[in-house]
C-alpha positions in Angstrom: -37.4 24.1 -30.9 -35.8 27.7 -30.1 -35.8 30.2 -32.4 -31.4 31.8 -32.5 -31.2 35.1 -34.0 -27.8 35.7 -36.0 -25.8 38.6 -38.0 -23.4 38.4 -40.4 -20.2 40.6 -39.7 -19.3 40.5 -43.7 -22.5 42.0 -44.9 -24.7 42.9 -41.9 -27.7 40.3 -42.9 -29.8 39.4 -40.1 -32.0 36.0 -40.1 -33.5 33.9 -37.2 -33.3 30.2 -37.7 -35.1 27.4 -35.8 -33.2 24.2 -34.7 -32.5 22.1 -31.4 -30.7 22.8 -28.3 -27.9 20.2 -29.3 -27.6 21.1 -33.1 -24.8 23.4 -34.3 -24.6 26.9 -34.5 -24.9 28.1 -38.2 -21.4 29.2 -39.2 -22.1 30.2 -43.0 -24.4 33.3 -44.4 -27.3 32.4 -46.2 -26.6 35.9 -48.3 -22.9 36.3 -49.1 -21.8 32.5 -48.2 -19.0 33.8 -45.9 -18.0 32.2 -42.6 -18.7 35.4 -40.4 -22.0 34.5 -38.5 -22.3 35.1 -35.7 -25.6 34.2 -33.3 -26.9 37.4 -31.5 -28.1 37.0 -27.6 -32.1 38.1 -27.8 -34.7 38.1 -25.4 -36.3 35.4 -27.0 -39.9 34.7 -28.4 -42.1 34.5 -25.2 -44.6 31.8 -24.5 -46.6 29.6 -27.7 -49.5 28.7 -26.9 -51.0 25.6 -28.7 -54.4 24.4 -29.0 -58.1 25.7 -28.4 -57.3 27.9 -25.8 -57.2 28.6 -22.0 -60.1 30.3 -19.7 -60.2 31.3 -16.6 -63.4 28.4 -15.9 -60.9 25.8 -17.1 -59.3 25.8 -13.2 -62.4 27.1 -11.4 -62.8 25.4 -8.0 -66.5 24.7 -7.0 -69.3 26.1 -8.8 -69.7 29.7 -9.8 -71.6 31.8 -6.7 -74.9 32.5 -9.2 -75.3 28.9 -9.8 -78.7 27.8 -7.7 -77.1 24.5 -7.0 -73.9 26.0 -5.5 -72.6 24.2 -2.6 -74.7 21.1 -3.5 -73.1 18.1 -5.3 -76.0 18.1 -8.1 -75.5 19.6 -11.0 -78.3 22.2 -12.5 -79.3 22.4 -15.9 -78.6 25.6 -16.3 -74.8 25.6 -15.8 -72.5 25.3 -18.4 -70.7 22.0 -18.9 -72.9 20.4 -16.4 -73.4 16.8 -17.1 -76.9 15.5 -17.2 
């Protein structure tokens, strides 16, 4: 879900709220309950990444160049990940 920035024109309060693409824009301040919201354009929050992690190993095509079985089909016990 997108994160909408929004300002109230009554008293100036700021807030971000998180909700759908499809749901409606908030209308009423949280602060002074007036009807003077407004949502701000921002450059939004960037990429979230979820979960363990990425590497640069995790795409790797072929084995590393100081593996001794490089260019063979076997894999070496002394790799990482290699399957015995």
């Amino acid at each position: 879900m997108p994160t909408y920035e929004y300002e109230c024109k009554a008293c100036g309060h700021r807030f971000e709220k998180s909700h759908s693409i499809t749901a409606e824009a908030i209308k009423v301040c949280p602060k002074c309950h007036k009807r003077k919201v407004v949502r701000l354009i921002s450059s939004g929050s960037g990429i979230i990444f979820k979960g363990s992690g990425f590497y640069a190993t995790d795409y790797r095509k072929g084995a590393p160049a100081s593996c001794p079985s490089a260019g063979s089909k076997s894999s070496c016990s002394s790799c990482p990940g290699s399957a015995k």
